[in-house]
C-alpha positions as CSV (number, residue, x, y, z in Angstrom):
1,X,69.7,13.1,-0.4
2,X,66.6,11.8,1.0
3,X,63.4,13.5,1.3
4,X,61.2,14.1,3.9
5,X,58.5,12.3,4.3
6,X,55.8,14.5,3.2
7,X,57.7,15.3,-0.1
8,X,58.2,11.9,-0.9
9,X,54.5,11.2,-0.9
10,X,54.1,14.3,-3.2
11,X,55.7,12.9,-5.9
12,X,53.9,10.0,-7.2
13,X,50.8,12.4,-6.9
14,X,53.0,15.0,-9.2
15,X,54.0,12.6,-11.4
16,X,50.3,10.8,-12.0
17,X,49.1,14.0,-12.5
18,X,51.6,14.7,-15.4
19,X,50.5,11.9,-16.5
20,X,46.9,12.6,-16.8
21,X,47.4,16.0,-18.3
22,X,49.1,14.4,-20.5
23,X,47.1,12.0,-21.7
24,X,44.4,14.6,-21.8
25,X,45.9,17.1,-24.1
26,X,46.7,13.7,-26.2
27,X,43.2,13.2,-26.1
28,X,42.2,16.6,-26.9
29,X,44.1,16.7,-30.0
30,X,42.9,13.5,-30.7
31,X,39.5,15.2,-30.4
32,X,40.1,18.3,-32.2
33,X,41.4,16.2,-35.2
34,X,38.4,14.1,-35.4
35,X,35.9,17.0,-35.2
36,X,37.3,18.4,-38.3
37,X,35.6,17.7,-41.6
38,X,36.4,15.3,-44.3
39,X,37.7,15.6,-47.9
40,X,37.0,13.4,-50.2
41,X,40.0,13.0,-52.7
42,X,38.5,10.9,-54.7
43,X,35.4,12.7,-55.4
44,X,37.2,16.1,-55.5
45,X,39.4,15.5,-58.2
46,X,36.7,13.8,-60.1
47,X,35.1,17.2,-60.5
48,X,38.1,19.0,-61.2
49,X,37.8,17.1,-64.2
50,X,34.2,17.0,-65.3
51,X,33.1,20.4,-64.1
52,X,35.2,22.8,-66.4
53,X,33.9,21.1,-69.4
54,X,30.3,21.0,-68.3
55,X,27.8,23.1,-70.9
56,X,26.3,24.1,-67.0
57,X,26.9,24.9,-63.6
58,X,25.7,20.8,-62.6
59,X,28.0,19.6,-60.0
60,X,29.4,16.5,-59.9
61,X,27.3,14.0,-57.8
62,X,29.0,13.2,-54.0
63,X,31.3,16.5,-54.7
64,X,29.6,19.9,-53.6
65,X,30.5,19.3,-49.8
66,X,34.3,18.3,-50.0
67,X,34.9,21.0,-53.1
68,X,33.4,24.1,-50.7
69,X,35.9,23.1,-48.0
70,X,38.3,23.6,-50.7
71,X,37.2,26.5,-52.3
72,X,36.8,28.3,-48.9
73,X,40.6,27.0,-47.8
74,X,41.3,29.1,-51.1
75,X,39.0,31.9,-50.3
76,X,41.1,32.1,-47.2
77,X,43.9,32.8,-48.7
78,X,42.6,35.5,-51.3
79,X,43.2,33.0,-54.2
80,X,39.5,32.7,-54.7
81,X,37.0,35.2,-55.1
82,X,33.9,34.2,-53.0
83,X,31.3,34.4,-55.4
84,X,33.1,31.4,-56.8
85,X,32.8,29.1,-53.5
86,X,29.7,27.1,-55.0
87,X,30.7,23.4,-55.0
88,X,31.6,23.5,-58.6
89,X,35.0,23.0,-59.2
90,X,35.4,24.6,-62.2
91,X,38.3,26.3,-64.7
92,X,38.2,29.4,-62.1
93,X,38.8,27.2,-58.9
94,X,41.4,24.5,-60.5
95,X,43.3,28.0,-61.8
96,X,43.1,28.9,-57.9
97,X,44.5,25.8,-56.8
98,X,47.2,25.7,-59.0
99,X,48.0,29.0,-58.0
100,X,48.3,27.7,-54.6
101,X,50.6,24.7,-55.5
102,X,52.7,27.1,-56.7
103,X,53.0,28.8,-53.8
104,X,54.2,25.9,-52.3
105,X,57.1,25.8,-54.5
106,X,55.2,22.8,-56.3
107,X,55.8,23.0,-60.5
108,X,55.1,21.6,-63.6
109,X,52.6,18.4,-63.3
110,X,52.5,19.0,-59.6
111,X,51.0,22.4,-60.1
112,X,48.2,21.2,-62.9
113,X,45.6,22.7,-60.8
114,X,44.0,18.9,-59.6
115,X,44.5,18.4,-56.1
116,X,47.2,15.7,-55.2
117,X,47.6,14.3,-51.6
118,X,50.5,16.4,-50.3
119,X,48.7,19.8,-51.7
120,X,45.0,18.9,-50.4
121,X,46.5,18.4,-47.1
122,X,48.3,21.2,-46.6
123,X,45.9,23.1,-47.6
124,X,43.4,21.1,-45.0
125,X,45.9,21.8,-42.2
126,X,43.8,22.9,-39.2
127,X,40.4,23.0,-41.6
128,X,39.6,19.4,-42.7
129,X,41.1,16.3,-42.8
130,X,41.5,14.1,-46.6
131,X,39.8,10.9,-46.6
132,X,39.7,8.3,-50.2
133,X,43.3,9.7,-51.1
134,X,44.5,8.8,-54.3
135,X,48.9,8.1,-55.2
136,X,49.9,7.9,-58.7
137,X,52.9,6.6,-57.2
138,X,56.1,6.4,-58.9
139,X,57.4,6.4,-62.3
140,X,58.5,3.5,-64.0
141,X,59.8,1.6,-66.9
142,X,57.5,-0.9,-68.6
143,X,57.9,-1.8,-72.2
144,X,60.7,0.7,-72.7
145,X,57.8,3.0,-71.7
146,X,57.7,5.3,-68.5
147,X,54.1,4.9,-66.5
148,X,53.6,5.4,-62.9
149,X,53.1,2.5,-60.5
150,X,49.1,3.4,-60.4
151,X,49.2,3.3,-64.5
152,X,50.9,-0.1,-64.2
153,X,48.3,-2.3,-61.9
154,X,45.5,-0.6,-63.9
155,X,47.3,-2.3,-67.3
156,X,48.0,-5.3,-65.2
157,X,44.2,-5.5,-64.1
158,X,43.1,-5.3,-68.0
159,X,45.1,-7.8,-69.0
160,X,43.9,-10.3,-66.5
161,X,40.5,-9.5,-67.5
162,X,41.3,-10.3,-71.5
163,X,43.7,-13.3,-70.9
164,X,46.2,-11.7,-72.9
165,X,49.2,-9.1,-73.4
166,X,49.1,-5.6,-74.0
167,X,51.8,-3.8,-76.1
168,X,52.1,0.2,-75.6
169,X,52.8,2.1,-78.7
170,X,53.4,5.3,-76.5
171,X,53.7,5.8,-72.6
172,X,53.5,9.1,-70.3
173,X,55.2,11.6,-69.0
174,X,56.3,12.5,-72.9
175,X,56.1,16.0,-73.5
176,X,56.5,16.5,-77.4
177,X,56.8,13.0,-78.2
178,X,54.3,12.8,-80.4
179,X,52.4,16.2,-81.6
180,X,49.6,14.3,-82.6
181,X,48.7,13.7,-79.2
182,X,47.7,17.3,-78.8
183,X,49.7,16.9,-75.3
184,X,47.7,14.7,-73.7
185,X,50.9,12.2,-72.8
186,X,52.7,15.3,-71.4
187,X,51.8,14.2,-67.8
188,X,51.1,10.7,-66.5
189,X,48.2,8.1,-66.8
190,X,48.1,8.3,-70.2
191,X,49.2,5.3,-72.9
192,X,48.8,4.1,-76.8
193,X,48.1,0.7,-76.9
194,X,49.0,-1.3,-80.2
195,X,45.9,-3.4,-81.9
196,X,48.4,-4.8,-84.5
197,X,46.7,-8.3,-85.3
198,X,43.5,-7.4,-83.5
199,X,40.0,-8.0,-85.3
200,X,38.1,-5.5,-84.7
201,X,35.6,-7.6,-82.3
202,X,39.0,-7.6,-79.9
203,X,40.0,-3.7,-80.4
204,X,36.6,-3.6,-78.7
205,X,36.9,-6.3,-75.8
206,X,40.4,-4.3,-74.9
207,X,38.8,-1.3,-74.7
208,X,36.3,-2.7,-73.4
209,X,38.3,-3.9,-70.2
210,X,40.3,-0.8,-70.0
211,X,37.1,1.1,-69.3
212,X,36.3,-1.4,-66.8
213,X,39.3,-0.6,-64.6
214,X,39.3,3.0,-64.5
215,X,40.5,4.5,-67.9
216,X,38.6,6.7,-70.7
217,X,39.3,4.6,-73.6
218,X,38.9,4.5,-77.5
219,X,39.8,3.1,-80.7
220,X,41.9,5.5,-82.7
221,X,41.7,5.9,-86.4
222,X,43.4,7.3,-89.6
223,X,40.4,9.0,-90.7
224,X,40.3,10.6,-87.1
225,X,43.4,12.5,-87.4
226,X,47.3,11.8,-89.1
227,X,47.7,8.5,-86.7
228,X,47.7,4.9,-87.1
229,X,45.2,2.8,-85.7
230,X,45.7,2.7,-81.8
231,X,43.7,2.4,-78.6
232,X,44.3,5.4,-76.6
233,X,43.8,5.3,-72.5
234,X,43.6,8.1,-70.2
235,X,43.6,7.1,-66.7
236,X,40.9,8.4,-64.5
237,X,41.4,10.9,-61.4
238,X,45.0,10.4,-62.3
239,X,46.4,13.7,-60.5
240,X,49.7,13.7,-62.4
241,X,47.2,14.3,-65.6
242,X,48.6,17.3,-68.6
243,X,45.5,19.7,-68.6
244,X,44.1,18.4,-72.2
245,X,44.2,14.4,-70.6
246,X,42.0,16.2,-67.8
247,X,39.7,17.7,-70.7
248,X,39.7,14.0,-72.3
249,X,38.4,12.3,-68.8
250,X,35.7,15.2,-68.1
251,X,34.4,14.9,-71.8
252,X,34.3,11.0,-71.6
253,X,32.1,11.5,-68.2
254,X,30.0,13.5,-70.5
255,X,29.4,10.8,-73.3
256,X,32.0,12.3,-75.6
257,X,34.8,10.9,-77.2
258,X,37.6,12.8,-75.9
259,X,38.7,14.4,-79.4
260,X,39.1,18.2,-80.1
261,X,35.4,18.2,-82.1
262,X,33.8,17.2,-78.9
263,X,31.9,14.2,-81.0
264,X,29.8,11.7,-79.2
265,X,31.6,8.5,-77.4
266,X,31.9,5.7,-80.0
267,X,33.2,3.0,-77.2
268,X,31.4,-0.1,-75.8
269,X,29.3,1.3,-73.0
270,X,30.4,0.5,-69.5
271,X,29.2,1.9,-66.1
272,X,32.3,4.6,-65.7
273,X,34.6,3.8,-62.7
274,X,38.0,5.0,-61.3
275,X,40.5,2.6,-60.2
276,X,40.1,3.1,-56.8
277,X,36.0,2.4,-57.5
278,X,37.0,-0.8,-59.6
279,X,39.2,-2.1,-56.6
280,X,35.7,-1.7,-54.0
281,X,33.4,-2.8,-56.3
C-alpha cells in the first residue's frame, strides 16, 4: 500500500528521532557509568592483608578511599556495622565480605574474605566501578605441582632474573599436604622451592628475585621448625590466598618473617612490590 504523501515524509523524521533517543539513552548510560566511583583492586586487597595484622588502626597507603566504598556496599546490606566503615579493612570487614561471597553462593577459597573480581563487582553494581583488577587465573600443572597461571609467570619472571631453574618442593591448592605448613598451601600462590646444591650466597639471590616480582619470600630452616631447608613464597595480593598465607603477606609488609612467633624479617631487603607493580615498574 502506498502512503500519502504527508505520512511518507513523517517517517524518516520518526525514525531519525528513534535514532537520537537512542543514542541518547546510550549516551546517558554511558554517562551514568562513568560518574560512578572507582575501586582500586589492587590496593584493596592489599589491605585486606596488611590491616588485620596491624598493632594499630594505620591504614594502608592509597587504600582508605576504595575500602569505604566497600565497606559502605557492605553497610548496605546490613553485613557491616557502621562504626566499622573507616577505610581500614580489617578482620571485622574481611569477615563481612566473606559473609557476602557466601551469599552469592561463592565457597571455600572463593569466600576467603579478600575481594576477587567477580565478588567486588557485584558488589559495585550500581555504586562504583573496579579499576587495577587482579586474575589468579587458572590452575595448572607445573612440575607435577598445581599453581595458577598468575603463580606461574611470577616463577617464570624469577627465573629470568637468576639465569637459572627453579625446582618446587611443594605447590598450592594442597590442603593437608604437609601439616608443617600450618595451611598456608591450602589455597593458591603459595610454593616450596628446593635449594638442594645452593650455597647459601644463592638461597639469598633466589629469594632475593622472588621478592622482586611480587612474593613474600624466606629461607626455611630446620632449627625453625620440623622441615628441611626450603625457600618458601607466598604470592602477593594473590585473592585465591588460605587465610594464614594472607597473615604471612600482611606480616612480611610489616618487616616480619611470616612465622607463627611473629620474629623480624631475616630476608635480603627489597622495596616490596606485587606482580601487577613489578609488571609497571
Amino acid at each position: 500500500m502506498k502512503l500519502p504523501s504527508y505520512a511518507a515524509a513523517l517517517v524518516p523524521a520518526v525514525l531519525f528521532a528513534s535514532l537520537i533517543g537512542a543514542y541518547g539513552a546510550s549516551a546517558a548510560q554511558a554517562a551514568d557509568a562513568g560518574a560512578l566511583p572507582s575501586v582500586n583492586m589492587e590496593a584493596t586487597v592489599k589491605a585486606a592483608q596488611i590491616d588485620p595484622r596491624r598493632p594499630d588502626s594505620t591504614l594502608t597507603p592509597g587504600a582508605k578511599a576504595s575500602v569505604l566504598l566497600v565497606e559502605q556496599a557492605l553497610r548496605d546490606r546490613q553485613l557491616l556495622d557502621a562504626k566499622w566503615v573507616d577505610g581500614y579493612f580489617g578482620s571485622t570487614t574481611v569477615t563481612a565480605f566473606a559473609k557476602y561471597q557466601k551469599s552469592l553462593g561463592l565457597t571455600g577459597l572463593d569466600a576467603n574474605g579478600l575481594p576477587g573480581k567477580t565478588s567486588l563487582a557485584k558488589l559495585g553494581t550500581g555504586r562504583f566501578k573496579v579499576t587495577n583488577a587482579i586474575d589468579s587465573g587458572a590452575r595448572v600443572s607445573t612440575g607435577g605441582f598445581t599453581i595458577n597461571t598468575r603463580t606461574r609467570s611470577m616463577l617464570a619472571e624469577a627465573k629470568r632474573l637468576l639465569g637459572r631453574n627453579l625446582k618446587l618442593d611443594q605447590g598450592s591448592y594442597n590442603p593437608g599436604g604437609d601439616p608443617t605448613s600450618a595451611g598456608t598451601h591450602d589455597g593458591g600462590g603459595v610454593v616450596d622451592i628446593s635449594v638442594e646444591g645452593m650455597s647459601s650466597a644463592t638461597r639469598t639471590s633466589v629469594v632475593r628475585a622472588l621478592r622482586l616480582v611480587g612474593f613474600a619470600a624466606w629461607v626455611r630452616n630446620p632449627q625453625q621448625d620440623d622441615w628441611p631447608w626450603h625457600i618458601h613464597a607466598t604470592a602477593i595480593s594473590d585473592t585465591a590466598l588460605s587465610g594464614q598465607a594472607q597473615h604471612q603477606i600482611g606480616d612480611y609488609y610489616l618487616g616480619l618473617n611470616g612465622l607463627a612467633g611473629r620474629g623480624p624479617d631475616d630476608g635480603p631487603k627489597v622495596t616490596i612490590r606485587t606482580w601487577e607493580e613489578y609488571q609497571r615498574r
